[in-house]
C-alpha positions in Angstrom: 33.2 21.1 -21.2 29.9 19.8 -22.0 30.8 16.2 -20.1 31.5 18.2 -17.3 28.3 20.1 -17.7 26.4 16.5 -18.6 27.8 15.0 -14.9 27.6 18.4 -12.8 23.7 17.9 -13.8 23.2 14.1 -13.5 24.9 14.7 -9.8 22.8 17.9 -8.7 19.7 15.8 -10.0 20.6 12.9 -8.3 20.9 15.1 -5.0 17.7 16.8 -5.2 16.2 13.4 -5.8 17.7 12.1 -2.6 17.5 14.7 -0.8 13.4 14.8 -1.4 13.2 11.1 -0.5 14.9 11.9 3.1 11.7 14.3 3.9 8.9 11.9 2.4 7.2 9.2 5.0 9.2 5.7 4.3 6.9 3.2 3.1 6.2 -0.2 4.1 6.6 -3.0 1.7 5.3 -6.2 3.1 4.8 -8.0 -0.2 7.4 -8.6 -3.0 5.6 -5.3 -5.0 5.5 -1.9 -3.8 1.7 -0.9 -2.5 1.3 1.2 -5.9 -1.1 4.5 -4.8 -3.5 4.9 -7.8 -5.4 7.9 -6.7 -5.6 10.2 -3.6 -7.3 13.3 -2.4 -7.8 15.3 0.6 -11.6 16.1 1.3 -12.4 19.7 1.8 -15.7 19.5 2.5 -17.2 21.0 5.5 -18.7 17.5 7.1 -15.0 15.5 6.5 -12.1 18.0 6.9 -8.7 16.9 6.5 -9.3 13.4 5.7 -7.2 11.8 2.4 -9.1 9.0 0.5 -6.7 6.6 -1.5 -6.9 3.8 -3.6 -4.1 1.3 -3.7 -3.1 -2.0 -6.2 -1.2 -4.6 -4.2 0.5 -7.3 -6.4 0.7 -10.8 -4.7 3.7 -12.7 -6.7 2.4 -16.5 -7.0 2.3 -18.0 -3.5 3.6 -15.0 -1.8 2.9 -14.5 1.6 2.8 -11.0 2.9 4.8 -9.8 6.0 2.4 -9.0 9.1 1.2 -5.1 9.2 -1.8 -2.7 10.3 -3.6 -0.4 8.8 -4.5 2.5 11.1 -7.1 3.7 9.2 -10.4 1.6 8.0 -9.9 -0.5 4.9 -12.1 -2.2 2.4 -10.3 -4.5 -0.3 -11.4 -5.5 -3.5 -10.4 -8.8 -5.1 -9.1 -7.5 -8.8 -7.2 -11.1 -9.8 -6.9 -14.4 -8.6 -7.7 -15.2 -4.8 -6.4 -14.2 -1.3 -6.3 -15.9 2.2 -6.4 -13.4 4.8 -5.6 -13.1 8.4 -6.8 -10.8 10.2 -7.1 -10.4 14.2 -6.8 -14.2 14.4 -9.3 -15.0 12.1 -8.6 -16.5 8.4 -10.9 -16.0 5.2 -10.6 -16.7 1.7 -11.4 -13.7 -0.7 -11.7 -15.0 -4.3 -11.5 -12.4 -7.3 -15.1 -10.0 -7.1 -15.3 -10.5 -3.8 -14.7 -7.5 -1.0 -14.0 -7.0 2.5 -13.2 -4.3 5.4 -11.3 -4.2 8.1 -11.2 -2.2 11.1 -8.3 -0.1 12.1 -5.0 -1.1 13.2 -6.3 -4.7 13.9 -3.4 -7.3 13.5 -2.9 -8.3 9.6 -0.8 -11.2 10.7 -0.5 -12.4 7.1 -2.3 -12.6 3.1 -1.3 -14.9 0.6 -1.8 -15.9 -3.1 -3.7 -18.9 -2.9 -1.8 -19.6 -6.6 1.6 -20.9 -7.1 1.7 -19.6 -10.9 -0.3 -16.4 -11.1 -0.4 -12.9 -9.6 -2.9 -11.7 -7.2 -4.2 -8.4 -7.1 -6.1 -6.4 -4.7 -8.1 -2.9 -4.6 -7.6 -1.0 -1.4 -9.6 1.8 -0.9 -7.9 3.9 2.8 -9.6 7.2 4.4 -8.5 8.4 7.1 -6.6 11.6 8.6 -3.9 12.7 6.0 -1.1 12.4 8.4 -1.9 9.0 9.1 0.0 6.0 6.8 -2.5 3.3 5.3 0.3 0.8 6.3 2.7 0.2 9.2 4.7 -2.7 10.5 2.7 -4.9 13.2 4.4 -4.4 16.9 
């Protein structure tokens, strides 16, 4: 009895689990690691209403080259480890660690990679924008 009780609960978990994932916005993944949301609020206050502020960690694995993407909301990146080439709207920079940049919204990010074939690269994004909004989608 109390396998079956053990599986009948491991099954209706499972469920409620997938079920929950079904209703949730799918995210997009255009590096090896999933973007990993640190922090996020909605703003209340009277002069920005219904705006969400979140910060984001995306891992680079060494030499990875991320899949192309916009944001549709303004972002400014932060350099935590290593260094980052970036292309953005046709345009290529190098971002070493300590270093930040912006871009504007829903520009074409046709691609960032590690500039290192051994270690990780790590970047601070910091997204606001209208809570319905995604920080990410795939580039059409």
């Amino acid at each position: 009895m109390k396998k079956f009780t053990l599986s009948l609960l491991v099954f209706c978990a499972a469920f409620a689990i997938n079920a929950k994932a079904q209703h949730e916005p799918k995210s997009v993944n255009v590096t090896q690691y999933a973007p990993e949301v640190i922090f996020k609020k909605i703003i209340t206050t009277p002069e920005i209403k219904s705006q969400e502020a979140k910060l984001v960690i995306v891992t680079f694995a060494p030499g990875e080259v991320s899949g192309a993407h916009r944001h549709p909301i303004p972002t400014i990146a932060y350099v935590l480890q290593g260094s980052i080439s970036s292309t953005f709207n046709g345009k290529t920079h190098i971002y070493k660690q300590g270093e930040a940049f912006w871009e504007d919204p829903n520009g074409l990010h046709a691609e960032s990679k590690n500039m290192s074939k051994t270690k990780q690269a790590k970047l601070l994004v910091y997204f606001i924008g209208p809570k319905e909004l995604p920080f990410i989608t795939e580039a059409k």
